[in-house]
C-alpha positions as CSV (number, residue, x, y, z in Angstrom):
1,X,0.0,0.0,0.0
2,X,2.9,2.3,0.9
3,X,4.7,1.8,-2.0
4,X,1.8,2.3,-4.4
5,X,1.4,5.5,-2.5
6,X,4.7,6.4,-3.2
7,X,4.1,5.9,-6.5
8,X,1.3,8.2,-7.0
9,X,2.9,11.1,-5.3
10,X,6.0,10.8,-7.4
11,X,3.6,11.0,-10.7
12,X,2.2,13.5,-9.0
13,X,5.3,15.6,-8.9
14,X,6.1,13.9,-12.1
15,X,3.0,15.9,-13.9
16,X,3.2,19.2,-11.8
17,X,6.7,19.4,-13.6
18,X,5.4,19.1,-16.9
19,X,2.4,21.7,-16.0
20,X,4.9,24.3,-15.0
21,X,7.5,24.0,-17.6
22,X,5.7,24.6,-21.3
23,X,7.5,24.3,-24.7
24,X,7.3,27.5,-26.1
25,X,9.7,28.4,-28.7
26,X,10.2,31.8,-30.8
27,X,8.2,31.8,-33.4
28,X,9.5,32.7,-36.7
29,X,7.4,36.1,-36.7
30,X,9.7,37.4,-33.9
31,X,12.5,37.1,-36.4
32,X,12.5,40.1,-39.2
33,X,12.9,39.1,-43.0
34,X,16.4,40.0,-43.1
35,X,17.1,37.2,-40.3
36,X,14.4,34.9,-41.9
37,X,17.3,35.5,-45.2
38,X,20.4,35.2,-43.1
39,X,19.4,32.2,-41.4
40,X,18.0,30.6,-44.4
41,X,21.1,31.2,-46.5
42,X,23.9,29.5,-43.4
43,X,26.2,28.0,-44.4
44,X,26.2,25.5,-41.2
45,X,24.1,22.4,-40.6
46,X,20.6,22.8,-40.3
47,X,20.1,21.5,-36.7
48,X,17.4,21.4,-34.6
49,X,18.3,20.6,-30.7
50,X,15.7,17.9,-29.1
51,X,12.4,19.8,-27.7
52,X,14.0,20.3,-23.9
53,X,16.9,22.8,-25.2
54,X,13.9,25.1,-26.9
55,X,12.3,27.7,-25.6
56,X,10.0,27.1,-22.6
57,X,8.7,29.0,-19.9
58,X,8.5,27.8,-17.1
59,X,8.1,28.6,-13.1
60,X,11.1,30.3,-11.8
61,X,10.5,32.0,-7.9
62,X,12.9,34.5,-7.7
63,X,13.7,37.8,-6.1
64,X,15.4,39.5,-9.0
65,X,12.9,41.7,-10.9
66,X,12.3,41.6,-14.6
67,X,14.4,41.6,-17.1
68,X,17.0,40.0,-15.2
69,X,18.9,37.2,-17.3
70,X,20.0,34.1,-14.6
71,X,22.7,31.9,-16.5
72,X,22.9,28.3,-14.8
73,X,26.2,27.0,-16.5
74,X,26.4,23.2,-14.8
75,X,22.4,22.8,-16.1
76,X,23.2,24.8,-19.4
77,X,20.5,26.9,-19.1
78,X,19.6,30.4,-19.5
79,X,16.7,32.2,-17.6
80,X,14.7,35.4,-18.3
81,X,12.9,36.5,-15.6
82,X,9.0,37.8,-16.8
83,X,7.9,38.2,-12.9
84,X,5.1,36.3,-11.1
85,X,7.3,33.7,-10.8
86,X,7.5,32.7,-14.2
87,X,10.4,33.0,-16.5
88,X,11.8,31.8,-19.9
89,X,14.2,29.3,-20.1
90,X,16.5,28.5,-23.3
91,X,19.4,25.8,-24.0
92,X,22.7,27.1,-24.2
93,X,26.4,26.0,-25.2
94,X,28.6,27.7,-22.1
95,X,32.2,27.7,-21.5
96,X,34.5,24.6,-21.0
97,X,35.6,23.9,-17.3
98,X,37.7,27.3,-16.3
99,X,36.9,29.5,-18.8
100,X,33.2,30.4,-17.5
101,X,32.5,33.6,-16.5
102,X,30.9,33.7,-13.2
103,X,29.5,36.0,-11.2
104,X,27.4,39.4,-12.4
105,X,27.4,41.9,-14.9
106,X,25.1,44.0,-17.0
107,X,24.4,44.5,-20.6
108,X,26.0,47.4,-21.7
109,X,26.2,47.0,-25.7
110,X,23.7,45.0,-27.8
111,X,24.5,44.7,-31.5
112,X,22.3,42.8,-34.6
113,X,24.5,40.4,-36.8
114,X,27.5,41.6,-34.9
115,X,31.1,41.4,-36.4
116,X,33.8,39.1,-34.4
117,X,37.8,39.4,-33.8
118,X,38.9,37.1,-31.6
119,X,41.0,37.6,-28.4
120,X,44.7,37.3,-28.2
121,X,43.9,34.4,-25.7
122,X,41.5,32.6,-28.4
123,X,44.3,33.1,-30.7
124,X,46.5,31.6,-28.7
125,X,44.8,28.7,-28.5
126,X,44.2,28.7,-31.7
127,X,46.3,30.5,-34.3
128,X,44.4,29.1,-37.3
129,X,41.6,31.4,-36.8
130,X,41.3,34.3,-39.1
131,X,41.6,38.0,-36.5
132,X,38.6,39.2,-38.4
133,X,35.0,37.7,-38.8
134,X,32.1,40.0,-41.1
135,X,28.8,39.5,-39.6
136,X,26.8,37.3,-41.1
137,X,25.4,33.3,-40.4
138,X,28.9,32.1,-40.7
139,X,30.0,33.9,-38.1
140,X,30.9,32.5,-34.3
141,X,28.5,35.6,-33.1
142,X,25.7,34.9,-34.9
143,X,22.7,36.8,-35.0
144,X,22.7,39.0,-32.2
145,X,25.5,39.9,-29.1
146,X,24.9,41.3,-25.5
147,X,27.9,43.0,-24.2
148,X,28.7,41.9,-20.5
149,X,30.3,44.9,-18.5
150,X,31.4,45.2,-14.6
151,X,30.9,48.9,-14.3
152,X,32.7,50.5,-17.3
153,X,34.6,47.5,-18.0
154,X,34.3,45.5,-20.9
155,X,34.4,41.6,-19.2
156,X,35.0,40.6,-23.0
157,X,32.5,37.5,-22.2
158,X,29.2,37.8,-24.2
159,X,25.7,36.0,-24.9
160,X,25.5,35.6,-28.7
161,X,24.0,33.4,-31.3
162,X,25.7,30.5,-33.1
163,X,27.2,29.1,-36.3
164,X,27.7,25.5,-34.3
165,X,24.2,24.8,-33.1
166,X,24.6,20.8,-32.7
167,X,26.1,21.9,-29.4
168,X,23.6,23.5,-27.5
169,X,23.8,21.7,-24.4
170,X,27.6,21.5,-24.3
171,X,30.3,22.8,-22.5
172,X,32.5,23.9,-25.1
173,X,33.1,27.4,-25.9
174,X,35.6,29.5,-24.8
175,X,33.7,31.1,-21.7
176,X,30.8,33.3,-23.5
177,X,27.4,31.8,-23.6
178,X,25.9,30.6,-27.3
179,X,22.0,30.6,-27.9
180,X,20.2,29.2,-31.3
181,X,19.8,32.4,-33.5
182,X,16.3,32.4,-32.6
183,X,16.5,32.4,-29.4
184,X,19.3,34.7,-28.8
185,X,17.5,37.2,-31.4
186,X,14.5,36.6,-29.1
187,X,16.1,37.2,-25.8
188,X,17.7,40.6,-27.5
189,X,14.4,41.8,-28.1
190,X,13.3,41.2,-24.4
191,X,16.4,42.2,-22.5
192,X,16.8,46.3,-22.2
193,X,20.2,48.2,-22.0
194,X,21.6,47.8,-18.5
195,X,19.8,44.1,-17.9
196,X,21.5,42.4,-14.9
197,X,23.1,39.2,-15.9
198,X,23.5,36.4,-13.2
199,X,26.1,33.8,-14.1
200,X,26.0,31.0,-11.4
């Protein structure tokens, strides 16, 4: 009797979960016709993560107010906070094991189809890559870039799209945090100049 109990409060908590979290993901009005082009025409495999690294929101009590973006690197998730104890949640690709940024900042630059030169320590680590990248799908950046700043410090660690979306999920990059292009176009929309960003 006690076991079948258990069992029925562990579906219980089983179902709750699935009320609370709810696949939502961006819709292909949110992107404009110039990103519908862009993303159409990349040059990268077409790949769609499984359903759980998508858009969903989902219930998220917090005390940090709107607008707030939480970044849970072990879980690779990012979180937007809406209020009211909801939140959005996405799948993200964050950096490999001591090269995460932790800690907070705030979004102090946003840029669309942003341009990319690597860092003399990504060059370091790998001198095959070309010092200049034009915006566009193949680019690392992707679609869209928030800035991270510590006061009037440029952090150099940034939430940007993707030209490698097969590894959404992953702990690969080389400490800034990768979205799908529809997502992190998405999130840009949502987040306003001076957003806090939690990275935990």
């Amino acid at each position: 009797m006690r076991i079948r109990h258990l069992a029925f409060v562990l579906l219980a908590f089983s179902l709750a979960g699935c009320i609370s979290d709810t696949l939502d993901p961006v819709p292909e009005s949110a992107l404009s016709a110039r990103d519908r082009k862009l993303i159409a025409s990349a040059p990268y495999l077409k790949h769609k993560p499984d359903d759980g690294w998508l858009r969903h929101l989902v219930e998220y009590p917090t005390k940090e107010k709107p607008g707030t973006v939480i970044i849970d690197t072990e879980k690779k998730f990012l979180y937007l906070i809406k209020g009211e104890g909801k939140a959005y949640r996405y799948g993200v690709t964050v950096g490999e094991e001591g090269m995460a940024f932790k800690g907070e900042a705030n979004v102090k630059r946003k840029a669309e189809w942003p341009d990319w030169t690597p860092t003399s320590d990504i060059l370091k680590r790998f001198p095959n890559l070309p010092k200049y990248v034009s915006p566009g799908p193949h680019n690392p950046m992707g679609a869209r870039a928030l800035y991270l700043f510590q006061g009037n410090k440029d952090t150099l660690f940034r939430i940007h799209g993707t030209n490698q979306p097969e590894y959404i999920g992953f702990a690969i990059s080389s400490g800034c945090i990768r979205m799908l292009n529809e997502d992190v176009i998405d999130l840009y929309n949502r987040v306003p100049m001076g957003a806090k960003v939690i990275v935990i």
